[in-house]
C-alpha positions in Angstrom: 0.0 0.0 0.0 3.3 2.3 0.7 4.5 2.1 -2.3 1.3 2.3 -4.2 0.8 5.6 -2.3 4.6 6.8 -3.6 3.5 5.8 -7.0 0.7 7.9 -7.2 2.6 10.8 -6.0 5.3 10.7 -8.1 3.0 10.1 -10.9 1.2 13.1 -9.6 4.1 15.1 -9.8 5.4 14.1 -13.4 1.4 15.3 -14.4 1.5 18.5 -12.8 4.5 19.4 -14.2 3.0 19.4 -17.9 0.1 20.9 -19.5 -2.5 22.3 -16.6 -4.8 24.3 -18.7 -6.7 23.5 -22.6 -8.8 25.6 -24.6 -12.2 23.1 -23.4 -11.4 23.3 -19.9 -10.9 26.4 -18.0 -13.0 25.6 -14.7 -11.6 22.3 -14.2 -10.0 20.1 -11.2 -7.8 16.9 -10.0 -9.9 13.8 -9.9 -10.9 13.3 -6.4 -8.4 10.4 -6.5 -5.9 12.8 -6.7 -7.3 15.8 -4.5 -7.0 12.5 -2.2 -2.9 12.9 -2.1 -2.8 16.8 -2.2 -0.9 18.2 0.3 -3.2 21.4 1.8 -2.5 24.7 0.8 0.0 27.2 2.7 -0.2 30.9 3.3 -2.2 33.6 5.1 -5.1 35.3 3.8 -4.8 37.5 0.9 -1.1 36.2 0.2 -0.4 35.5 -3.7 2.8 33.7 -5.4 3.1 35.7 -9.0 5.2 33.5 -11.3 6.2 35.7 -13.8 9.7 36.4 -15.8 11.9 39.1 -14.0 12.3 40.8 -17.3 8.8 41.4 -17.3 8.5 42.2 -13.5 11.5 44.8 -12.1 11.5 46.9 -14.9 10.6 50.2 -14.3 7.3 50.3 -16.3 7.2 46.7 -17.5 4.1 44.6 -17.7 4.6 43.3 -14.2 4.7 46.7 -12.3 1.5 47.5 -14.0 -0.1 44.6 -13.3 0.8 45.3 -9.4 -0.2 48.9 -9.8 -3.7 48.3 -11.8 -5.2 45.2 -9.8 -2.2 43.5 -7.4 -1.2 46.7 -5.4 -4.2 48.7 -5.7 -6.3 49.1 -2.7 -9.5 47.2 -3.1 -12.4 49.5 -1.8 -11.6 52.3 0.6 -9.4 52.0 3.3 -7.9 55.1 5.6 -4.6 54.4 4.3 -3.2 52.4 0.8 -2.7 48.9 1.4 -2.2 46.4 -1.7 -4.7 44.4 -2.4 -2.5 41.0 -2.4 1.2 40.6 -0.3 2.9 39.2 -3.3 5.7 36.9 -3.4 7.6 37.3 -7.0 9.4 34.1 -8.3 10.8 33.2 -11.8 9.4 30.4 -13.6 12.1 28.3 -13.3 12.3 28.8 -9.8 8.7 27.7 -8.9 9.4 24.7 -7.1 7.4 22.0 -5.1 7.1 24.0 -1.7 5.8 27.6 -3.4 3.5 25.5 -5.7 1.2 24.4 -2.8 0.6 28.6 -2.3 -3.0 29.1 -1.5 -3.2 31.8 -4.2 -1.3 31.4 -7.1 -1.0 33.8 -10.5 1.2 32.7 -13.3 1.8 35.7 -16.4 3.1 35.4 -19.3 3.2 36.9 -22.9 3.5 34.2 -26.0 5.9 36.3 -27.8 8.9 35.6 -25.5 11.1 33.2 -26.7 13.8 33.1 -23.7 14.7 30.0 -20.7 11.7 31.7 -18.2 8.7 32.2 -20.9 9.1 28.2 -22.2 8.7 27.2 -18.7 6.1 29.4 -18.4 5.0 28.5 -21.9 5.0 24.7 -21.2 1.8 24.7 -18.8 -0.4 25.5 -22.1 1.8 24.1 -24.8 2.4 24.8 -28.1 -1.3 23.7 -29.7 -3.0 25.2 -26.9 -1.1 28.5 -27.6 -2.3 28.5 -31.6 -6.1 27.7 -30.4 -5.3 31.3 -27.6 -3.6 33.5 -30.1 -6.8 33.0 -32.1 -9.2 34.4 -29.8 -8.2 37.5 -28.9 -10.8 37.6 -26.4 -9.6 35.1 -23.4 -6.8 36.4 -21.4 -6.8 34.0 -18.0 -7.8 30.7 -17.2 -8.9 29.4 -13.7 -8.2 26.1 -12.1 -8.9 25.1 -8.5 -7.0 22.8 -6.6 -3.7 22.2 -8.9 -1.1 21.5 -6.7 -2.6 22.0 -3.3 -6.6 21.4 -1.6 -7.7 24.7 -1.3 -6.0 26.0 -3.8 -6.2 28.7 -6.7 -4.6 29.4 -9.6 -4.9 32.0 -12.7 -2.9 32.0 -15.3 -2.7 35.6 -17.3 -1.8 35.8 -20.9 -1.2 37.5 -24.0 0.3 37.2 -27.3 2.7 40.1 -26.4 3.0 42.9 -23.9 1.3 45.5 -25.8 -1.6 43.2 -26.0 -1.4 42.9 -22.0 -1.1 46.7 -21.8 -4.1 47.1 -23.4 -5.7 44.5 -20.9 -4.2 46.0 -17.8 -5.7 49.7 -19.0 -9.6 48.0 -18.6 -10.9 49.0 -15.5 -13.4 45.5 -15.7 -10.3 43.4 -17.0 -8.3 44.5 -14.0 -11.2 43.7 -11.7 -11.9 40.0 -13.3 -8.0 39.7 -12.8 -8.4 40.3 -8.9 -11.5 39.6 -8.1 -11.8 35.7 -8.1 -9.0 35.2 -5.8 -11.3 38.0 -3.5 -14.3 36.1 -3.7 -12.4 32.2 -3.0 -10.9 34.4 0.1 -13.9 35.4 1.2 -15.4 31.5 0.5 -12.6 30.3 2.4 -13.5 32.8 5.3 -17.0 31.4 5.6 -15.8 28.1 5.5 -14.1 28.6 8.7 -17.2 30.1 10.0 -19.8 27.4 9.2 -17.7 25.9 12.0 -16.8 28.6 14.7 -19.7 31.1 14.6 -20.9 32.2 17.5 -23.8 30.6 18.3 -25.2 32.9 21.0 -25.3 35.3 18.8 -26.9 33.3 16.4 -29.7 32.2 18.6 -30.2 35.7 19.5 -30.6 37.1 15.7 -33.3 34.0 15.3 -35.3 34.5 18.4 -35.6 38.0 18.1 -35.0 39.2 14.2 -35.5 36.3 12.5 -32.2 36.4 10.7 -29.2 34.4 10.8 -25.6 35.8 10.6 -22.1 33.7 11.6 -20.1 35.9 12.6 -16.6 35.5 15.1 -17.4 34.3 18.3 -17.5 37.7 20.7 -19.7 40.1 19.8 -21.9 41.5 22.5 -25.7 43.6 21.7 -24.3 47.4 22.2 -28.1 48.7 21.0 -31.0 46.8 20.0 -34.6 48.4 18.3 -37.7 46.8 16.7 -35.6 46.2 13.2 -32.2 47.6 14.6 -29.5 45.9 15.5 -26.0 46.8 16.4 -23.6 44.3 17.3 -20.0 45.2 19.0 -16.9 43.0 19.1 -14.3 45.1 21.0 -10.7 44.0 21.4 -7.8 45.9 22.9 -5.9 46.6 19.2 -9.5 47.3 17.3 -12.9 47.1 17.5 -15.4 45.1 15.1 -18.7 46.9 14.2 -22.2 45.0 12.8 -25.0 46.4 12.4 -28.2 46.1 10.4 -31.9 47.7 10.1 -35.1 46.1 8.0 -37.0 48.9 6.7 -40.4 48.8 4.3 -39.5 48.8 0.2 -41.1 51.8 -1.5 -39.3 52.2 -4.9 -36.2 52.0 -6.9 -34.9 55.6 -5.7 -33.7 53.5 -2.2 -31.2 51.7 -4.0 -29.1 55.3 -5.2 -26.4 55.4 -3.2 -27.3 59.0 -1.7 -30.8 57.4 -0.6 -28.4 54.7 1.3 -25.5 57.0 2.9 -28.8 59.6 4.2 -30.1 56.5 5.7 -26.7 55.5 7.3 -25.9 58.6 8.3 -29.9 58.8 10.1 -29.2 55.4 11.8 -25.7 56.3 13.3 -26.6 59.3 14.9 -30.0 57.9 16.4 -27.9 54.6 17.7 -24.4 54.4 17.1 -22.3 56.3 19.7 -18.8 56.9 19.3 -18.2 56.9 23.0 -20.8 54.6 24.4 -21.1 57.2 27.3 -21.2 60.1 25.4 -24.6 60.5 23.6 -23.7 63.8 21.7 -20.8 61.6 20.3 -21.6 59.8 17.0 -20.8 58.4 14.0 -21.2 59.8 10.4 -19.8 59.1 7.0 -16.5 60.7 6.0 -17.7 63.2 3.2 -14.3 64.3 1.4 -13.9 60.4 0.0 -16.5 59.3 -2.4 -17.7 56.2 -1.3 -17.1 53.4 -3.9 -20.5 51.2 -5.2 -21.3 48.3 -7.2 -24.0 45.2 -7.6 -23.2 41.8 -5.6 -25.2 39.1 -4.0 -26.1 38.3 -0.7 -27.4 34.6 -0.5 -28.5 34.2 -4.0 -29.9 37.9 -4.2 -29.2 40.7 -6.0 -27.7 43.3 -3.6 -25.7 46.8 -3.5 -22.3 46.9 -2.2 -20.9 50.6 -0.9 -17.5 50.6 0.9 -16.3 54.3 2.2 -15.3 55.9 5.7 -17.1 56.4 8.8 -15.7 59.3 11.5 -17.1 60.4 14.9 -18.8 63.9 14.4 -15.7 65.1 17.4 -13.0 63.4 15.1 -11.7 61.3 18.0 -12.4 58.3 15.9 -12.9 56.8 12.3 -12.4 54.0 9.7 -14.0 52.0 6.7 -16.7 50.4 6.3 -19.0 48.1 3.9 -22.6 47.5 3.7 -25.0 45.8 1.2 -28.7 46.6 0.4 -30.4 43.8 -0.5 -34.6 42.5 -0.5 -36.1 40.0 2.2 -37.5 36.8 1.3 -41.5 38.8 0.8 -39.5 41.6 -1.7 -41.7 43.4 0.9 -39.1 44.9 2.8 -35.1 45.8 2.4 -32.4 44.9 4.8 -29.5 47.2 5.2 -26.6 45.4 7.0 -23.3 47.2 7.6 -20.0 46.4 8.9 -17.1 48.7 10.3 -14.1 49.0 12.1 -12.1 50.7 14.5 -8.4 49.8 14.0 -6.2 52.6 14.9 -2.1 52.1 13.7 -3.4 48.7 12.1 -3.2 47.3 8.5 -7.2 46.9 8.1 -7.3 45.1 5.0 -8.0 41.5 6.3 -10.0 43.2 9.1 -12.8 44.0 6.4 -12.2 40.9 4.3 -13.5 39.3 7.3 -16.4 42.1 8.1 -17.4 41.3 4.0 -17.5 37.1 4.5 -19.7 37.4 7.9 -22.2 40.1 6.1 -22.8 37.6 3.0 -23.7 34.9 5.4 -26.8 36.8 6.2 -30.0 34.9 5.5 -33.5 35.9 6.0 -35.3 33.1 7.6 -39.2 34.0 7.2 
């Protein structure tokens, strides 16, 4: 049985280290046999291994630095301060060995017009008749596959056949967001995942016995104020403060999805309930006016929903942050539910603070 088990492995390994991706198959993934011998996947959340030539990567204006700059680097939503949207990891293709290919996140970029040692390595995970079929359709530029060399594990390979081509990808605001934004959304699956098991399930009783809802969020948080269809939940730590939040409210018309319709509302509910200093009723919270908030479609649970992400202060400027809510219907269409989270993280990075705000909010669920 040992060495049917080394067999397999090795076998394994001579398979993974030829063609991954074909024109008919961009979604697909090991057989469960092998997702059997996987190793699991390594690396913290919102870490990415970028295989990619150093030609194409240290070079001052090279297709690498803009691919960092457009969708790797930039800041995804609004945060107080810049923070990249991925830690990256650079490594040439020839140096992409067994221990960086079980990453958790892994982005592999290439352009088909390089003819050096590091674009045939790179080139070797499509090969050569897969390459024809691409350069043909000049309308794919990545390919997806789950679970390659690692359970749990993503990877995207980026293409073109040269680097103006890629140029003219990276300078499409919705290509540069398609780049990013799967390995956002298996984060945030990944997230929930770990909260199907550790939710807090006081909480959880609570939101069903008294707002018929159900949210999983981190074990911790505590009722700071409580209404008819208002709730604000507090999770207060001594480095930063977690921040939930929601209100159910009759649906009228379209108008209450325009953002300004949503931030009025926001901006009603946080003076009438959410105190900046709990003790301190002439302190409250507002949104931060001088930084557009940013706003797009989503879905919470299967429906259609609005995302807005922006910044929150105190009307005294003692405190501030971001923050993300969705607008989305109830289960009648009847109604709307509003449900917010935001933090308080002074001196902190807060990028995986509100990755973790985003995958407790999308686990809300009506349950009338």
């Amino acid at each position: 049985m040992k060495q049917l088990r080394v067999t397999i492995l090795v076998l394994m390994g001579f398979l993974s280290s030829g063609l991954l991706f074909s024109c008919q198959d961009n979604q697909g993934a090991s057989s469960n046999l092998e997702k059997s011998f996987l190793p699991s996947s390594k690396g913290k959340p919102g870490e990415m291994v970028l295989v990619i030539d150093s030609n194409q990567w240290n070079k001052k204006g090279s297709v690498g630095q803009l691919l960092y700059e457009t969708v790797l680097g930039k800041t995804r939503g609004i945060l107080p301060q810049n923070e990249p949207s991925f830690t990256v990891t650079q490594v040439q293709p020839s140096g992409f060995n067994n221990i960086l290919r079980q990453a958790r996140n892994v982005l592999i970029v290439t352009t088909f017009d390089k003819k050096n040692r590091e674009s045939k390595v790179v080139n070797s995970f499509f090969g050569e008749g897969v390459i024809k079929s691409l350069l043909k359709e000049e309308d794919k530029y990545f390919f997806i596959k789950q679970d390659v060399w690692a359970k749990d594990q993503t990877v995207m390979l980026f293409f073109a056949k040269d680097e103006a081509t890629m140029r003219e990808i990276l300078a499409n605001p919705s290509k540069q967001y398609y780049l990013g934004e799967p390995f956002h959304e298996v984060e945030t699956k990944r997230l929930q995942k770990t909260l199907q098991k550790e939710y807090d399930r006081n909480t959880e009783r609570y939101l069903k016995e008294n707002y018929k809802v159900s949210i999983h969020t981190m074990p911790g948080f505590k009722v700071a104020q409580s209404d008819k269809d208002f709730l604000w939940l507090r999770h207060p730590e001594l480095s930063f403060d977690n921040n939930i939040f929601f209100v159910k409210f009759p649906y009228t018309d379209e108008k209450q999805f325009d953002p300004d319709y949503v931030l009025n509302l926001r901006d009603k509910l946080a003076k009438q309930y959410l105190y900046g200093d709990p003790s301190n009723q002439n302190s409250f919270v507002l949104t931060e006016d001088k930084i557009a908030p940013e706003v797009r479609s989503t879905k919470i649970n299967g429906k259609q929903a609005m995302e807005i992400r922006g910044l929150w202060k105190t009307n005294n400027l003692s405190m501030g942050g971001p923050f993300v809510g969705y607008l989305f219907p109830d289960n009648s269409g009847a109604n709307l539910y509003y449900a917010e989270g935001f933090v308080f993280a002074p001196g902190m990075d807060k990028r995986e603070l509100m990755r973790e705000m985003e995958a407790e909010l999308k686990t809300f669920k009506d349950l009338n």
